[in-house]
C-alpha positions as a Python dict, from the first residue, in 0.01 Angstrom:
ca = {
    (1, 'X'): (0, 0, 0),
    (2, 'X'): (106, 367, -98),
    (3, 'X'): (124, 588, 160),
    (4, 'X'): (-122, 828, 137),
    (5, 'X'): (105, 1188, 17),
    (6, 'X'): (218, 948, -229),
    (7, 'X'): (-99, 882, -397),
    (8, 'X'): (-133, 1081, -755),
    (9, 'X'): (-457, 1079, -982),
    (10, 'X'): (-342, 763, -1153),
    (11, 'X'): (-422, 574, -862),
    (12, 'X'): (-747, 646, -857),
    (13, 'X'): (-859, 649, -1276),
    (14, 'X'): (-851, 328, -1341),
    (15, 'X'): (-1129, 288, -1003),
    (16, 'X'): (-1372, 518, -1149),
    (17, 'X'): (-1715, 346, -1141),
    (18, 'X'): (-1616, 90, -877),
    (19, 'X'): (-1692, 100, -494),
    (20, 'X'): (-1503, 214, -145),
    (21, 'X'): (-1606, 207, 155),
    (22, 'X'): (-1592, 412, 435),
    (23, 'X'): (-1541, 288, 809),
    (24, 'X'): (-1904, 386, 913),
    (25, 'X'): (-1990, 91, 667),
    (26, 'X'): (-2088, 301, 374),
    (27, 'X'): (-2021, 271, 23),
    (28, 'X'): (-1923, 537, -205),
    (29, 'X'): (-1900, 507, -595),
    (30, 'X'): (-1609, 708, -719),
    (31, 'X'): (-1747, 892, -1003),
    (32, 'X'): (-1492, 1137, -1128),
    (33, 'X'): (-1119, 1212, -1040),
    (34, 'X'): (-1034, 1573, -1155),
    (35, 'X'): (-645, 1681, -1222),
    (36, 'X'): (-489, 1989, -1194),
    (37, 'X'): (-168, 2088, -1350),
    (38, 'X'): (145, 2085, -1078),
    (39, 'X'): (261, 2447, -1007),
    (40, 'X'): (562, 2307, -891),
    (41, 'X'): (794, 1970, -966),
    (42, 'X'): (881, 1916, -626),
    (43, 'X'): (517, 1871, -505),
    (44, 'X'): (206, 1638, -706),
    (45, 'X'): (1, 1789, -933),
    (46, 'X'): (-342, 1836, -720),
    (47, 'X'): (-587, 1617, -734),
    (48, 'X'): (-955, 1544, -607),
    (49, 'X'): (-1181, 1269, -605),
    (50, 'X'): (-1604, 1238, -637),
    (51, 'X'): (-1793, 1000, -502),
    (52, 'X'): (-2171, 927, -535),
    (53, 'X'): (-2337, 773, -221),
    (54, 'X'): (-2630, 773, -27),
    (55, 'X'): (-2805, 1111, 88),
    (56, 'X'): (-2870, 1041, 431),
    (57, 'X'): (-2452, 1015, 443),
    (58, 'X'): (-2343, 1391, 602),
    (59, 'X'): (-1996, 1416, 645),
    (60, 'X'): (-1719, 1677, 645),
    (61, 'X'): (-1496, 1485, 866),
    (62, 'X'): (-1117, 1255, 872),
    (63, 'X'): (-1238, 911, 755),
    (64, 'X'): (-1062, 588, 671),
    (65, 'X'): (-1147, 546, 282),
    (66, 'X'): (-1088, 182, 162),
    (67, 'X'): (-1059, -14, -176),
    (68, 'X'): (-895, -305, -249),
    (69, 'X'): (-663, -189, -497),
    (70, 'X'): (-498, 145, -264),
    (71, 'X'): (-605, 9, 78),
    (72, 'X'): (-730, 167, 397),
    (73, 'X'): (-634, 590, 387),
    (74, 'X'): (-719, 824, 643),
    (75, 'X'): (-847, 1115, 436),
    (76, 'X'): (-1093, 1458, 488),
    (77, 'X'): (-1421, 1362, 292),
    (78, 'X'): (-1714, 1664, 255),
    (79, 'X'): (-2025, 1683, 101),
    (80, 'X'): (-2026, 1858, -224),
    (81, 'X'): (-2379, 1858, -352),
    (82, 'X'): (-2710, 1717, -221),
    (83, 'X'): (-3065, 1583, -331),
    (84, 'X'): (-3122, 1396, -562),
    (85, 'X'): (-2753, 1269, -630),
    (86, 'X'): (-2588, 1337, -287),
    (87, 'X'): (-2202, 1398, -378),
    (88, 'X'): (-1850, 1379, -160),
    (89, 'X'): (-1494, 1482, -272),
    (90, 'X'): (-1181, 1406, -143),
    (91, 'X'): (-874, 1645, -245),
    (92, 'X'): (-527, 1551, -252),
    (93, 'X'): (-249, 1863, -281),
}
């Protein structure tokens, strides 16, 4: 498993469409991962992830954000946009 400041966008591309999970036992679809271009070549080029998952979910908190393929990372997940298709993003910079 990567640790989690080394994780770029190409991580995450090839999981669009499939499922995570967060450790309150929900499940988020990632739907998008949106790139930015680097401002600097010592630091990643920014990054952010969106989910789809289910309304009643309201979070803007630290949460432990599993798949398979990158394992378990501690990351800040907030609600984006709500009813009907509630929405979450995760940023990496």
């Amino acid at each position: 498993m990567k640790p989690t400041e080394n994780l770029t966008a190409d991580d995450f591309k090839p999981l669009v469409g499939q499922n995570f999970t967060l450790a309150n036992n929900h499940t988020l679809v990632l739907k998008e991962v949106e790139t930015q271009d680097s401002h600097h070549s010592d630091f990643r080029a920014p990054f952010s992830l969106v989910f789809t998952g289910p309304e009643e979910l309201k979070l803007a908190d630290v949460v432990p954000l599993e798949h398979d393929s990158i394992g378990e990372h501690h990351v800040m997940v907030h609600r984006i946009v709500s009813h009907p298709d509630a929405q979450f993003e995760v940023v990496f910079s």
